[in-house]
N, C-alpha and C positions, 0 to 999 in steps of 0.2 A: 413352475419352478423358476422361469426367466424372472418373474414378477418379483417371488423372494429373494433373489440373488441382487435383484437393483435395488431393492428395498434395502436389503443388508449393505451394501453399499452406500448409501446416502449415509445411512446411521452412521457408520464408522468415517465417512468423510466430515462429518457436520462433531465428531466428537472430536477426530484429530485436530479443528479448529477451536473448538472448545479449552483443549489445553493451555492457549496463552492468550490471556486477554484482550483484548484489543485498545489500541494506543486513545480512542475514546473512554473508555472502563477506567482502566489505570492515570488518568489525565484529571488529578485535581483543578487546574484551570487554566488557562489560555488553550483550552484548547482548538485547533482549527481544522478543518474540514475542506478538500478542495475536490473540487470536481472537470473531469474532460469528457462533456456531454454525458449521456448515458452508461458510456461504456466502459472509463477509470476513477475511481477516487484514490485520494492522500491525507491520511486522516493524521495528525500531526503531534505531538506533544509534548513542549519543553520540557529536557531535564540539567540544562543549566549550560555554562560555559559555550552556549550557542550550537547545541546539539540537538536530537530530536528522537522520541523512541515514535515509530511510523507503521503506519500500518498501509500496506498496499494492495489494490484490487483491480481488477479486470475483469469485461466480459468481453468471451467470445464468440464464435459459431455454435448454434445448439447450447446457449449459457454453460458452454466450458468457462472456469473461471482462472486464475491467479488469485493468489493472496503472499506477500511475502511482509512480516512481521520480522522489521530489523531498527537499529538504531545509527544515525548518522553521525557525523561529523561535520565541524568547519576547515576547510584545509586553508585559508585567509582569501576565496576567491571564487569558492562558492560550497552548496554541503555536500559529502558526499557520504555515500550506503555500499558498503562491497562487503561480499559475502562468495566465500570460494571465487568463478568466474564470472558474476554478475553484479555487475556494480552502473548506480544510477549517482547522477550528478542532478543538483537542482537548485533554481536560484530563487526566490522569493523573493516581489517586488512589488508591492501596494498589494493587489487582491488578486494576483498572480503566480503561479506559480509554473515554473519552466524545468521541464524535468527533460534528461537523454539518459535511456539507456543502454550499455553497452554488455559483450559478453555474452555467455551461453546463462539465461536466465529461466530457460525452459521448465529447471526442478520446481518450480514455483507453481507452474500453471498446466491445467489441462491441455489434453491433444491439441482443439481448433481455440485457446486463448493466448495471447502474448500482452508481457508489459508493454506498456504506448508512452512511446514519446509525446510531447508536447506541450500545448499552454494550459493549464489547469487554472477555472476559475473558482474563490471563495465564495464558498457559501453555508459557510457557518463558523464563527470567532465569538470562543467566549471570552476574550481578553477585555479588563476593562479599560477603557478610551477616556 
């Protein structure tokens, strides 16, 4: 009976992510991909005026994950993403990206995951140069 119950479980986690696509899918082009080691990606994708529809992830203990699927803004000094009380700030700079978050961000992630601060490096830009 445990078996079925974590099984029915996954299925309906892995559909509720299914419902909106992710900011790679949706991203006819430039789009970028950043990473902080194994454990967070920033999947990026202009929609004009210096903005960004994002797609966020984390792992954590036991691959508890995060995911938040939100859309930024520029405020003249750096982008930011606030959604209820969790809001991230991030600056992008060569193949960098510098991200803090603040606030109760927990709706997003599993028990043992939290969104991470830090340096995110590129490693994927389909923008052409």
């Amino acid at each position: 009976m445990k078996v079925f119950f974590t099984a029915l479980l996954v299925v309906v986690s892995f559909s509720a992510l299914a419902d909106e696509p992710s900011a790679e899918y949706q991203c006819k082009e430039n789009f970028q991909k950043f990473r902080l080691g194994d454990k967070a990606q920033f999947d990026l994708c202009p929609v004009g005026n210096n903005s960004f529809n994002i797609d966020i992830t984390s792992v954590g203990g036991n691959y508890h994950t995060c995911w938040w699927n939100t859309k930024s803004y520029w405020d003249g000094e750096k982008h930011v993403a606030k959604e209820g009380n969790c809001e991230v700030n991030f600056l992008i700079q060569e193949d960098t990206l510098h991200a803090k978050f603040t606030g109760d961000c927990r709706n997003y992630c599993g028990l043992r995951a939290r969104l991470r601060d830090g340096t995110y490096e590129l490693v994927l830009d389909t923008a052409e140069k």
